[in-house]
GUZALO-217970 format. One record per residue (C-alpha): chain; x, y, z. Coordinates in steps of 0.001 Angstrom, whole numbers. Layout:
<sites>
<site unit="A" X="X" Y="Y" Z="Z"/>
...
</sites>
This chain:
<sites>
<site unit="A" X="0" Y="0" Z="0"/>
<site unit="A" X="1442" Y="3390" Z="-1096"/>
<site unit="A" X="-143" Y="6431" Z="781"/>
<site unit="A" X="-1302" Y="9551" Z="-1523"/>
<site unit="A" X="741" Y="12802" Z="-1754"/>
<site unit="A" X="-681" Y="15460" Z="869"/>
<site unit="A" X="-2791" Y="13941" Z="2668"/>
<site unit="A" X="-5552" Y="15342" Z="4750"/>
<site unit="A" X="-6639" Y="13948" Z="7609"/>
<site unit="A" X="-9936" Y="14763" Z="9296"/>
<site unit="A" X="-10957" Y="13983" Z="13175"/>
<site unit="A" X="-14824" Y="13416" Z="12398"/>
<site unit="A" X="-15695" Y="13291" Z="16157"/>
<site unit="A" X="-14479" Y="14802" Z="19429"/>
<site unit="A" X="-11724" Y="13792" Z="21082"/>
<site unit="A" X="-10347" Y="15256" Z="23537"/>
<site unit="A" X="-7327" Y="18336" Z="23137"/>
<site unit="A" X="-4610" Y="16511" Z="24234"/>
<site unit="A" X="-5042" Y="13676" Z="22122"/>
<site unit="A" X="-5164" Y="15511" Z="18863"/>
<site unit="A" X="-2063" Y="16758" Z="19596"/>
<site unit="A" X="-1077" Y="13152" Z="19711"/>
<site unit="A" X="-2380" Y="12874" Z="16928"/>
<site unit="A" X="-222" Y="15807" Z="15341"/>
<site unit="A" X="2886" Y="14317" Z="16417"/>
<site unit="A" X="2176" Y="11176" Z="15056"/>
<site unit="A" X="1209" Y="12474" Z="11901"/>
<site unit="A" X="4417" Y="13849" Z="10368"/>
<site unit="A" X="3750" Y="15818" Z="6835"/>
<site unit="A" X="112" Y="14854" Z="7121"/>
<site unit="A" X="-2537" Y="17733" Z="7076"/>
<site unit="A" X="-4485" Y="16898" Z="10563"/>
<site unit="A" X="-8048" Y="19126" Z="10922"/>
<site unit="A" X="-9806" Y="19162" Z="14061"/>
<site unit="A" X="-12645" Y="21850" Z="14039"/>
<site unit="A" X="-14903" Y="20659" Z="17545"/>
<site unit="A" X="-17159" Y="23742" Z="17531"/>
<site unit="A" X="-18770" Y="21878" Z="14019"/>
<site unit="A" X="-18907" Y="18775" Z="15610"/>
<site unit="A" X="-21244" Y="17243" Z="18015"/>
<site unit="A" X="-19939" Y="17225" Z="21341"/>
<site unit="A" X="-19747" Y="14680" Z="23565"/>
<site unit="A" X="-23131" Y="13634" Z="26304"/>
<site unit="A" X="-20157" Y="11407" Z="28152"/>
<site unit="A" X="-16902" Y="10027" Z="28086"/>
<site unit="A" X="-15500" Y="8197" Z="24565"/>
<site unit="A" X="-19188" Y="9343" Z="23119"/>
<site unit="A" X="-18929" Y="9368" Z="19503"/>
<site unit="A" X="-22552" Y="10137" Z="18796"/>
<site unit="A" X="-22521" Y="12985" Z="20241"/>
<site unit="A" X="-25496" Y="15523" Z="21464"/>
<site unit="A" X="-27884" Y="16342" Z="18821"/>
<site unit="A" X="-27657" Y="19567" Z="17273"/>
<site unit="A" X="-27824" Y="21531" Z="13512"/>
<site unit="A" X="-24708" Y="23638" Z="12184"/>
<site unit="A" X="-25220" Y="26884" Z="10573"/>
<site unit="A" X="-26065" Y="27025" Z="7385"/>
<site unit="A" X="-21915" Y="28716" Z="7403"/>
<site unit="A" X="-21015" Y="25998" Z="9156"/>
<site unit="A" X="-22630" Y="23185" Z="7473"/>
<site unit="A" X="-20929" Y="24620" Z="4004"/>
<site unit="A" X="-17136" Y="25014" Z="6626"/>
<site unit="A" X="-18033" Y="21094" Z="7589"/>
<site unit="A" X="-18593" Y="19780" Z="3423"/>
<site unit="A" X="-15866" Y="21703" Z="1917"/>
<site unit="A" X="-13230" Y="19753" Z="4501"/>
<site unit="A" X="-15064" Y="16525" Z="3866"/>
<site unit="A" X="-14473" Y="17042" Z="312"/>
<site unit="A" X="-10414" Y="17315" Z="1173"/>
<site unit="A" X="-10412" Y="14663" Z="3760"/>
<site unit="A" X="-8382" Y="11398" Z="2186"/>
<site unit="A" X="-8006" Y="10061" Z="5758"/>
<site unit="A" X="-11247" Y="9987" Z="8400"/>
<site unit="A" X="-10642" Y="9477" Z="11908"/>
<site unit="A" X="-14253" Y="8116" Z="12348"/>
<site unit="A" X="-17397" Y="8055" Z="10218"/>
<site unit="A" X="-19238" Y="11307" Z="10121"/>
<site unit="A" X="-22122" Y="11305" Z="11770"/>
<site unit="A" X="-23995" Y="13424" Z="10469"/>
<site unit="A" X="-23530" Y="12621" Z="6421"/>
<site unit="A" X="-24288" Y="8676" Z="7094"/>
<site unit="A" X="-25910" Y="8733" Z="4131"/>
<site unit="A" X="-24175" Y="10843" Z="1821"/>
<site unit="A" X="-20500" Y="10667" Z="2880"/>
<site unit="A" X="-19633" Y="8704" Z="-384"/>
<site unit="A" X="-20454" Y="11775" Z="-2103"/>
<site unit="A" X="-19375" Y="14246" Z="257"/>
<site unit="A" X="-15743" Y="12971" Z="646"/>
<site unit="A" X="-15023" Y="11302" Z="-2331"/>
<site unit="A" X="-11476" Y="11918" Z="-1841"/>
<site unit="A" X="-11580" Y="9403" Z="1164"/>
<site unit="A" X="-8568" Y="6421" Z="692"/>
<site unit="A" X="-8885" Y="5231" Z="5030"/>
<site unit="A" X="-11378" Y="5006" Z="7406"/>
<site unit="A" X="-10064" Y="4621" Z="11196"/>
<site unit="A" X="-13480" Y="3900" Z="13095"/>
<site unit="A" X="-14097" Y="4249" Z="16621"/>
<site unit="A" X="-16020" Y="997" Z="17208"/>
<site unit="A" X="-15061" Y="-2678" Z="16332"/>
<site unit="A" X="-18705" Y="-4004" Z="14841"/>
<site unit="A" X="-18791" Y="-1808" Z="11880"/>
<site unit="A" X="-19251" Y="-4357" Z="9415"/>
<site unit="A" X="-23162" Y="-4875" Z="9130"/>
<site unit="A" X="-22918" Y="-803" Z="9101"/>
<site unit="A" X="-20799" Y="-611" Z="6127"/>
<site unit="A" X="-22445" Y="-2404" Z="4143"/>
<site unit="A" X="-26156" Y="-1211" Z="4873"/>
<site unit="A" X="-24720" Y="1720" Z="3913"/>
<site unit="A" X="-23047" Y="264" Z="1015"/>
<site unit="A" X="-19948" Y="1808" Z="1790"/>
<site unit="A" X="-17870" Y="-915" Z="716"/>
<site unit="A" X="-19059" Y="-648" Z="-3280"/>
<site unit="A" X="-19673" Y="3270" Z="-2642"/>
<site unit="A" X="-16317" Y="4375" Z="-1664"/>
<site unit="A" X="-13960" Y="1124" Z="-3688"/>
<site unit="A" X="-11021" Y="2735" Z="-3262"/>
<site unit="A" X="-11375" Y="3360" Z="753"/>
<site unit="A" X="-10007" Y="898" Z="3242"/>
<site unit="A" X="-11920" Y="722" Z="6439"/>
<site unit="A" X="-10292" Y="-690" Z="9744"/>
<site unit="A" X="-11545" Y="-1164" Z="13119"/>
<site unit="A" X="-11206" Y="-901" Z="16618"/>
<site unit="A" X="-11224" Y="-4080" Z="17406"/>
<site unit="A" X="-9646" Y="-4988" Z="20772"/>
<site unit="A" X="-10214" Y="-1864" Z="21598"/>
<site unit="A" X="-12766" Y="-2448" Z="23915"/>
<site unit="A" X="-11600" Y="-5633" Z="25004"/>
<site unit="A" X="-10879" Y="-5197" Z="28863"/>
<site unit="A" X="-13840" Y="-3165" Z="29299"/>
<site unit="A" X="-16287" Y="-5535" Z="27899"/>
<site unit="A" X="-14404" Y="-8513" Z="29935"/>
<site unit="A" X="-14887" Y="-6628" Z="32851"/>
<site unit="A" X="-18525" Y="-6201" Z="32357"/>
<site unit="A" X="-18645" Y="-10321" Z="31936"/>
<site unit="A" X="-17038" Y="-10695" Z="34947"/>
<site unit="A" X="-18930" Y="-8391" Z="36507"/>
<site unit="A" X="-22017" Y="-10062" Z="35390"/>
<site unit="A" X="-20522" Y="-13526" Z="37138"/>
<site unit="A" X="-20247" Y="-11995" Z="40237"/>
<site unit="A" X="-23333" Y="-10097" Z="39944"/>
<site unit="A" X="-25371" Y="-13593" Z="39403"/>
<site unit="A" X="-23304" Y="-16011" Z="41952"/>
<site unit="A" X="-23579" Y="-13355" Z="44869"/>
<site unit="A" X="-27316" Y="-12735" Z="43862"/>
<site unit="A" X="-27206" Y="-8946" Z="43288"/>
<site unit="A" X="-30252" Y="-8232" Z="41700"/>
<site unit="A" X="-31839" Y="-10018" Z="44662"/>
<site unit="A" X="-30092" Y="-8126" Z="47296"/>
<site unit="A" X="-31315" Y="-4823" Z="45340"/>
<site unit="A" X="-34431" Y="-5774" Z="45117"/>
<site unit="A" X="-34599" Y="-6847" Z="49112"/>
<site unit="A" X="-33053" Y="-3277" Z="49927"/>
<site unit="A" X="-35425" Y="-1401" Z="47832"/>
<site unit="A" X="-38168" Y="-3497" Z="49725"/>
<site unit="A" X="-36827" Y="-2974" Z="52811"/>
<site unit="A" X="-36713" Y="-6475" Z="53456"/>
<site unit="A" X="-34184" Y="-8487" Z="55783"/>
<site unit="A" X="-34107" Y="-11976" Z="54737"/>
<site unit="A" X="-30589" Y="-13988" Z="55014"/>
<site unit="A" X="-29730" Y="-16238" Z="51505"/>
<site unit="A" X="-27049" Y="-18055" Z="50255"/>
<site unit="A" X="-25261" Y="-17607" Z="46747"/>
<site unit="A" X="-22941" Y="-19562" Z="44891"/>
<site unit="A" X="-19244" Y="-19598" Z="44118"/>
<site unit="A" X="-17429" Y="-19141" Z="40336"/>
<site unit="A" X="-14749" Y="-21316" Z="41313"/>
<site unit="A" X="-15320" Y="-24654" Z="39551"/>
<site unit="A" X="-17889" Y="-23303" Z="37248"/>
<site unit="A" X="-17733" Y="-23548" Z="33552"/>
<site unit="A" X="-17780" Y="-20695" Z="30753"/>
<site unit="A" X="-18490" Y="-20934" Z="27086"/>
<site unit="A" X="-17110" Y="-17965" Z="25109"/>
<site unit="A" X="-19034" Y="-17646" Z="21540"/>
<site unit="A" X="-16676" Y="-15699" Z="19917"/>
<site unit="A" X="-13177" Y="-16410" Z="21063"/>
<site unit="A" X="-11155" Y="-13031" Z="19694"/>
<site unit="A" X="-9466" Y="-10023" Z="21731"/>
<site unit="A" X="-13137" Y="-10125" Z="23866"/>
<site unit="A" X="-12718" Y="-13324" Z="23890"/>
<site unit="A" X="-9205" Y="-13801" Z="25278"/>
<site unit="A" X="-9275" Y="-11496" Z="27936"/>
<site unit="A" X="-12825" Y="-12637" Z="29302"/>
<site unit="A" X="-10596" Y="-16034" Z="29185"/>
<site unit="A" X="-7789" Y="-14575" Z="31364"/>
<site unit="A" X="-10083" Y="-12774" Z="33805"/>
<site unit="A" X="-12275" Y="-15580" Z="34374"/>
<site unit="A" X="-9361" Y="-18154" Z="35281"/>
<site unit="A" X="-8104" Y="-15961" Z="37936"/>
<site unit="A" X="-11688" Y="-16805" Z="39504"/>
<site unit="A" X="-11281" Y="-20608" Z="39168"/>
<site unit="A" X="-13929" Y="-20747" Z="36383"/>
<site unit="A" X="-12814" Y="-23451" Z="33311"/>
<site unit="A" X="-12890" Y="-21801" Z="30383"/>
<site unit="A" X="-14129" Y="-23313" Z="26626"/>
<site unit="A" X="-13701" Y="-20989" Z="23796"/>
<site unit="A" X="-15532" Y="-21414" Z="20727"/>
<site unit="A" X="-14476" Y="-19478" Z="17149"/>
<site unit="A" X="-14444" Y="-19965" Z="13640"/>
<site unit="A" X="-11223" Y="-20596" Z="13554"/>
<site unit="A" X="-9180" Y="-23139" Z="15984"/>
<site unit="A" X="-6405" Y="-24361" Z="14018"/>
<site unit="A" X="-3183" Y="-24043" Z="15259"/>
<site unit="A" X="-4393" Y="-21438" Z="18516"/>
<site unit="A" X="-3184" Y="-23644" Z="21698"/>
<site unit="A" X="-5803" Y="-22977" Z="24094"/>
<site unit="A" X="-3243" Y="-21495" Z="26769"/>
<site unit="A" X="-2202" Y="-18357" Z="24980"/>
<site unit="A" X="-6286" Y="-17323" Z="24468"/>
<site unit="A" X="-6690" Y="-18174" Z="28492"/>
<site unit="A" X="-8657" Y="-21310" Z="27857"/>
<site unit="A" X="-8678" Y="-24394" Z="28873"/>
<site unit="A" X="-10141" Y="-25790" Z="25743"/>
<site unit="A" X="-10958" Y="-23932" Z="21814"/>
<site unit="A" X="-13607" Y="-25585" Z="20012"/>
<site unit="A" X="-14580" Y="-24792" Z="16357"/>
<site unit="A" X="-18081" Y="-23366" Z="15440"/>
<site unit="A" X="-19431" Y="-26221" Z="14845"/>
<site unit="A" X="-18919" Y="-27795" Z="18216"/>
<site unit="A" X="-21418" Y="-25293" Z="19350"/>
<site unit="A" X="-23972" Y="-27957" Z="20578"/>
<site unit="A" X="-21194" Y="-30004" Z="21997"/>
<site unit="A" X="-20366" Y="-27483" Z="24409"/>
<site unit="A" X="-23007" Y="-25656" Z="25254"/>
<site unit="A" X="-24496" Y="-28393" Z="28157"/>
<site unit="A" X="-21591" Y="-27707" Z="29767"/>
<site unit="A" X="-21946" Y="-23799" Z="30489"/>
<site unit="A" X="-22646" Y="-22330" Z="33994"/>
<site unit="A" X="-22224" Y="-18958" Z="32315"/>
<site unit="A" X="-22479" Y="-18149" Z="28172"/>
<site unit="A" X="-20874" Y="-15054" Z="27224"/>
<site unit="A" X="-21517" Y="-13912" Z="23749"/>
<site unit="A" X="-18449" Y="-11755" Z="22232"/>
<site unit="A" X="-18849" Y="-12541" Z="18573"/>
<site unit="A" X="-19469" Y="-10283" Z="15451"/>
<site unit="A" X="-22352" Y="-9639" Z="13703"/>
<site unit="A" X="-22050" Y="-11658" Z="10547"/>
<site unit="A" X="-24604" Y="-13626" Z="8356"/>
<site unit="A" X="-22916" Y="-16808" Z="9844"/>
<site unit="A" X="-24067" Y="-15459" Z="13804"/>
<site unit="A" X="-27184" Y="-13978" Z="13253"/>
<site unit="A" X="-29831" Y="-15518" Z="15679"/>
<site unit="A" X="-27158" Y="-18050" Z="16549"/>
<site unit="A" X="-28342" Y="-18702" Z="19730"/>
<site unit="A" X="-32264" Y="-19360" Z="20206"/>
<site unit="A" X="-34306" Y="-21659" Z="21014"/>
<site unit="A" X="-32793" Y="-25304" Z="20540"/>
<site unit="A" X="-29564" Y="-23927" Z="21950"/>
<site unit="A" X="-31271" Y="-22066" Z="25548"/>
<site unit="A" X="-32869" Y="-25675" Z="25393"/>
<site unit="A" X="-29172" Y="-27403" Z="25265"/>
<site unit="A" X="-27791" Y="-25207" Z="28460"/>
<site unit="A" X="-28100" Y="-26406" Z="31818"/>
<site unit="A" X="-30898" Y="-25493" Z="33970"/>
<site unit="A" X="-30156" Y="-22357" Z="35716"/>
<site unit="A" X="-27416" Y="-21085" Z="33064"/>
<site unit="A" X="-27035" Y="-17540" Z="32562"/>
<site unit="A" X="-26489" Y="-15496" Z="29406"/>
<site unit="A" X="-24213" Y="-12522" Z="28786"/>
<site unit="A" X="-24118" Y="-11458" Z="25776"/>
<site unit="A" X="-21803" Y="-8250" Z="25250"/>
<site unit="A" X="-21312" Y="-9019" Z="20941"/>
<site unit="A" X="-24347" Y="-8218" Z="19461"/>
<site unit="A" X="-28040" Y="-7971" Z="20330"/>
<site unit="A" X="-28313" Y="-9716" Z="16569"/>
<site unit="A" X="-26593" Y="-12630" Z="17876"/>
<site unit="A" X="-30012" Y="-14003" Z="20221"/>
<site unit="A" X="-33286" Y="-14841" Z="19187"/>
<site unit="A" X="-34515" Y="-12399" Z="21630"/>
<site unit="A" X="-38387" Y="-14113" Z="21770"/>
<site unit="A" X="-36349" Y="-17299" Z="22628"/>
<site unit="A" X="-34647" Y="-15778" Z="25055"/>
<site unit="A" X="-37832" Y="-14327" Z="26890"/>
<site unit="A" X="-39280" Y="-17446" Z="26613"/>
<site unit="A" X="-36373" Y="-19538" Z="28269"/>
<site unit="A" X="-36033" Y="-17032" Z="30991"/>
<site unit="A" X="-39863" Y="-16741" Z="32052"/>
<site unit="A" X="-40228" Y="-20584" Z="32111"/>
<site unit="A" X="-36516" Y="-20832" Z="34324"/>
<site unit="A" X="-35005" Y="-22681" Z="32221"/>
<site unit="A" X="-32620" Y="-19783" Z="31835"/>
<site unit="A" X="-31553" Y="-18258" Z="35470"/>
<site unit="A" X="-30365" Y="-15169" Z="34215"/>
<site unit="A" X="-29360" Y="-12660" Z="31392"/>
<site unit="A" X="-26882" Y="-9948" Z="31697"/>
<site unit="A" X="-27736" Y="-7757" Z="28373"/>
<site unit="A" X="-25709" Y="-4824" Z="26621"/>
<site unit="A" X="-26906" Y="-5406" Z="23284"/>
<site unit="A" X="-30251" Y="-6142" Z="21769"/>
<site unit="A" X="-32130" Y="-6644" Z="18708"/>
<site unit="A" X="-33582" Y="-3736" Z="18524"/>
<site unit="A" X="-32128" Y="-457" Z="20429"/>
<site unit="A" X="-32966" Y="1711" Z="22310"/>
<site unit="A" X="-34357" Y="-1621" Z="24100"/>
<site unit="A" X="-38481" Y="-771" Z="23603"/>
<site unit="A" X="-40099" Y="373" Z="26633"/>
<site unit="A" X="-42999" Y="-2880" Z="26228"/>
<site unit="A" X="-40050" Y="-4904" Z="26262"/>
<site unit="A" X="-40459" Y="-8008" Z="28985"/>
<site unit="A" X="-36708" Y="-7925" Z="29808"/>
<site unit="A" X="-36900" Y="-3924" Z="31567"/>
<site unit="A" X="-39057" Y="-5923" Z="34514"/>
<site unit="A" X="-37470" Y="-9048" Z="34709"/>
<site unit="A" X="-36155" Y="-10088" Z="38025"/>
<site unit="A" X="-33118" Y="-11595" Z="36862"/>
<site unit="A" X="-31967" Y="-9476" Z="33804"/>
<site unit="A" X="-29708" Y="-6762" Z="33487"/>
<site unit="A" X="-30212" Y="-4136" Z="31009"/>
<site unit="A" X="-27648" Y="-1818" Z="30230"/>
<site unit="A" X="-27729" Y="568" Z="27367"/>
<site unit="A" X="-25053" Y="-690" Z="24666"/>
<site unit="A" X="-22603" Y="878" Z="27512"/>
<site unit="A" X="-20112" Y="-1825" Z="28759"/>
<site unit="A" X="-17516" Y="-1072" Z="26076"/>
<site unit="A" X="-17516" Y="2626" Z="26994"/>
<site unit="A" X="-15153" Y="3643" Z="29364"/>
<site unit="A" X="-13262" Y="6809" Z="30328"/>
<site unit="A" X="-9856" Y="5455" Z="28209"/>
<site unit="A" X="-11488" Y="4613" Z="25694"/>
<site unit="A" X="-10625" Y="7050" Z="23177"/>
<site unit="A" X="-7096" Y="7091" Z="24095"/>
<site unit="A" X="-6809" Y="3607" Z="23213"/>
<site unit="A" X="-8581" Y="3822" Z="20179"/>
<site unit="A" X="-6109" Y="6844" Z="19394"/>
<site unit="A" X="-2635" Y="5031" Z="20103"/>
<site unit="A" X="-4185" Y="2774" Z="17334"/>
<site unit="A" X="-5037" Y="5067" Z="14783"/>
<site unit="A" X="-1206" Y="6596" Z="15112"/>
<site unit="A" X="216" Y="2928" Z="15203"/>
<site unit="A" X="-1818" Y="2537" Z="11580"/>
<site unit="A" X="-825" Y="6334" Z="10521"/>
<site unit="A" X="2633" Y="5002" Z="10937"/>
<site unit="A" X="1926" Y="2022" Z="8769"/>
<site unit="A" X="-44" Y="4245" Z="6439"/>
<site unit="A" X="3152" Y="6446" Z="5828"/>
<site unit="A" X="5512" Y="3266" Z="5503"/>
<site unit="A" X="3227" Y="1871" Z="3023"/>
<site unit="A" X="2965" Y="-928" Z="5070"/>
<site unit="A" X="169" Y="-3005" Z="5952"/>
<site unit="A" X="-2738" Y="-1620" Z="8509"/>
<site unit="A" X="-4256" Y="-3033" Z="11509"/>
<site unit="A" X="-7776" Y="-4158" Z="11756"/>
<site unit="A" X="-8542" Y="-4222" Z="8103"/>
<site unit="A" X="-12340" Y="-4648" Z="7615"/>
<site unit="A" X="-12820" Y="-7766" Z="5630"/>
<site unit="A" X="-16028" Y="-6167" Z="3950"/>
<site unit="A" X="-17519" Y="-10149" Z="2918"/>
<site unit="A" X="-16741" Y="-11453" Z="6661"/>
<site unit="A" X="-17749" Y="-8527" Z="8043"/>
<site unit="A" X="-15139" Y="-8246" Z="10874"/>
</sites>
C-alpha cells in the first residue's frame, strides 16, 4: 500500500485536546483538521454520537468543503451517514471508533460506494472493558445482586445463600481479543474456560486463556456444559440468531447469558421465553435486537436481567486507546505498510 501525496486527515468526532495533539505528532507531513465547535460534542466520556444539534447554514458549508479534502477519516461522520460517499469522495482510510462496523458498512453500502477506501476497526479496543462487564455479570449472578437490590429497595431483611465461580464452567461464543481477555479474567476466579471461534487451528488454548478452543461447529457439543455463556462474537450472516431456542434448550438449567457481541446474535423471543419458564436463570444484556431496548419490552421488569444501554464497552480510556491505534496505523499508512484491523467487507469483521 502506497499512501497519496498530501494527505488530509480529518478527526470526524471529538476527542479530547490533548489527544489531537497526539495525533499531530504522530502524523508527520500529514494535514491533521480538528474543528470541535462543528462537531457534536460529547453527552459522556469516549461518546462518539454525540449531542444532537444543527450547524449553521456557514457551518454546514465550513463542515462539506473539509469533507471534500479529507483522504483520511478518523471516524465516520455522523452526520452525512448517508451521503459521505459523495461528500468525501477523496476518502482512501477510514479509522473507526467501534469494532462491529461491518453490518454498518455495508447497509450503507460503503464498501461498493467508496472502492477505493479501506476501512479498519477498533477491534480490541474495547476488550478489557467488555471482559470486565462479563465478569462483573458472574459476580453479579453467583452473589445474587439483583436479589439483594431488590430486598433493599423493599426494605426487606431476609438472610440467603449464593454460589461460588470457582469450579464453574464458561463458554465464550466468539473467542477473539473479547474473547481472550474474558478467558484470562475468568481463570483468575477458578472458572474453566471453553472458547468457541471460527477458527481453531493451530491457537493452543493457553495463549487465548482457555482451557479448551472448540470450532463453530462444536457449538452444541459445548453448550451443556456452560454455567455462564458469554456472547463476544461479530455480527455476521454466519451469527445472526445463533443462539435461540434449541440452543437455551441445550444449556443447563439455571445457566445464565451474557451477551456483550451483538443484540443480533439471540433470538430475543427465545430468550424471553427460556427465561420466564426458568429454564434460563439469568441474562446480563448490553446489546439487543432492537435499540434503544423498547419500553414494552419483557426484559426492563425481569427479576433476573440486566439491562444496560449498549454501555459496557464505553469507558473513560477509551478514546485514548482507540487513538494510540489510529497513530500505530498512521505510521503504517506512511511506511506503506500493511494496517491493523482491516475490515474484511464479505466477513464482516
Amino acid at each position: 500500500m502506497t499512501a497519496p501525496a498530501a494527505d488530509t486527515l480529518l478527526i470526524a468526532s471529538w476527542i479530547e485536546p490533548e489527544l489531537v495533539e497526539h495525533i499531530r505528532e504522530c502524523a508527520g507531513e500529514i494535514r491533521v483538521v480538528y474543528e470541535p465547535d462543528l462537531l457534536r460534542p460529547p453527552r459522556y466520556a469516549a461518546d462518539h454520537t454525540g449531542q444532537e444539534c444543527e450547524r449553521s447554514e456557514d457551518d454546514e458549508a465550513r463542515w462539506r468543503a473539509l469533507l471534500a479534502e479529507a483522504t483520511i477519516l478518523f471516524d465516520f461522520d455522523i452526520t452525512h451517514r448517508q451521503d459521505l460517499p459523495d461528500l468525501a469522495p477523496n476518502v482512501r482510510w477510514v479509522q473507526a471508533t467501534s469494532a462491529g462496523i461491518g453490518p454498518f458498512v455495508r447497509r450503507l453500502g460503503y464498501d461498493t460506494r467508496m472502492p477505493d477506501a479501506v476501512f479498519t476497526t477498533a477491534s480490541g479496543v474495547h476488550a478489557r472493558p467488555l471482559a470486565e462487564f462479563a465478569i462483573m455479570s458472574m459476580l453479579a449472578h453467583s452473589r445474587r445482586l439483583l436479589h439483594t437490590v431488590a430486598q433493599q429497595r423493599a426494605h426487606h431483611w431476609e438472610r440467603f445463600a449464593g454460589t461460588e465461580l470457582n469450579g464453574r464452567t464458561v463458554v465464550v461464543v466468539g473467542h477473539g481479543s473479547i474473547g481472550r481477555e474474558v478467558g484470562r479474567f475468568s481463570q483468575v476466579f477458578g472458572l474453566r474456560v471453553i472458547g468457541v471461534k471460527r477458527t481453531v487451528e493451530g491457537v493452543e488454548p493457553a495463549s487465548a486463556y482457555a482451557d479448551q478452543l472448540m470450532g463453530s461447529e462444536a457449538l452444541h457439543t459445548v453448550l451443556p456444559q456452560a454455567d455462564f455463556l458469554v456472547l463476544a462474537a461479530p455480527h455476521t450472516d454466519a451469527t445472526e440468531s445463533m443462539i435461540g431456542a434449541p440452543e437455551f434448550t441445550a444449556l443447563p438449567p439455571g445457566s445464565v447469558v451474557i451477551n456483550i457481541g451483538r443484540g443480533a446474535l439471540i433470538d430475543e423471543a427465545a430468550l424471553i421465553d427460556a427465561l420466564q419458564s426458568g429454564h434460563v436463570g439469568g441474562a446480563y444484556l448490553d446489546v439487543f435486537a432492537e435499540e434503544p431496548l423498547p419500553a414494552e419490552s419483557p426484559l426492563w421488569d425481569m427479576p433476573n436481567v440486566l439491562v444496560c444501554p449498549h454501555s459496557a464497552s464505553t469507558s473513560d480510556g477509551e478514546n485514548a486507546r482507540i487513538v494510540h491505534l489510529f497513530c500505530e496505523n498512521l505510521k503504517r499508512w506512511q511506511d506503506g505498510r500493511e494496517l491493523l484491523n482491516v475490515l474484511d467487507t464479505e466477513q464482516l469483521y
